[in-house]
N, C-alpha and C positions, 0 to 999 in steps of 0.2 A: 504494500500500500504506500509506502513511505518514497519507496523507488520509485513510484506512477506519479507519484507527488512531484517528485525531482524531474523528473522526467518533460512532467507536465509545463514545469515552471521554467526550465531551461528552452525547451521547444515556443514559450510565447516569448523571451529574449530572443531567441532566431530571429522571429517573425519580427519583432518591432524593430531590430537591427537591420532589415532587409526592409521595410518601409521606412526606418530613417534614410538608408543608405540613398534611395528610392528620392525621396522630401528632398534631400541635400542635392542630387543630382540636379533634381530639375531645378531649382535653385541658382544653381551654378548658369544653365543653362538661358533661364530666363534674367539672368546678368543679378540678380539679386543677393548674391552672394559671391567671391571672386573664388577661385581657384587655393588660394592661399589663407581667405578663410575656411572655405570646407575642410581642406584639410587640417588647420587648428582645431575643428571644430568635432572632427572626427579623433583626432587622436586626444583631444580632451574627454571625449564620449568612450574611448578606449581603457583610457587610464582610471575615469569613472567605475567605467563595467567592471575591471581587473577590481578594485575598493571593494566595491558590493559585493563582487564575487569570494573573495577572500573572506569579509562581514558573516556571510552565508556561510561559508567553511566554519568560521569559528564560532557561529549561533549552534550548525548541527553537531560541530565536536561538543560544543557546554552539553546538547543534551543528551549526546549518546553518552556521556558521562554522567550526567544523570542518570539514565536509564540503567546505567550498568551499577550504580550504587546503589540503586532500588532492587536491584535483582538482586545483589548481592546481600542486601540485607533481609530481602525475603529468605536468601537462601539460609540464611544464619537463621531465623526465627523458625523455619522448618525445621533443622537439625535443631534447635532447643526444644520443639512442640513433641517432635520425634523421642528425644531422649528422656523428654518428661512423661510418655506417652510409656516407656518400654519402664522407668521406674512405676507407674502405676500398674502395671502389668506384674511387676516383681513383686507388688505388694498385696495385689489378688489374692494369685495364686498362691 
């Protein structure tokens, strides 16, 4: 689910990257923008994406780090629920 997620959210950066590319082009063309700024304007839109994109890296590392602290301390309270489970057991019998 989390993959489709990713997935999903990098495949609409394609798309808006390929209709900015698109915007700037005609831009260029219709004298509205020179040559020399599209290009500042694309490698500042680059340098942007690379930010975000890294942002995003270290938002999913925080939480797969969470997630794995949570598992982990699930897994600890199972082994306590467990070994408190088999002393009641010793104390049945």
């Amino acid at each position: 689910m989390m993959k489709k997620a990713i997935y999903f959210g990098l495949g609409a950066i394609s798309l808006t990257r390929e209709k900015a590319e698109k915007m700037i082009h005609e831009m260029v063309e219709k004298g509205e923008m020179n040559k020399e700024e599209a290009k500042n304007f694309v490698d500042d839109a680059i340098k942007r994406g690379e930010e975000e994109k890294q942002e995003l890296r270290n938002v999913i590392r925080e939480e797969l780090n969470d997630l794995k602290d949570l598992f982990a301390s699930s897994q600890s309270e199972i082994e306590d629920l467990k070994s408190k489970m088999q002393d009641l057991e010793g104390r049945i019998s």
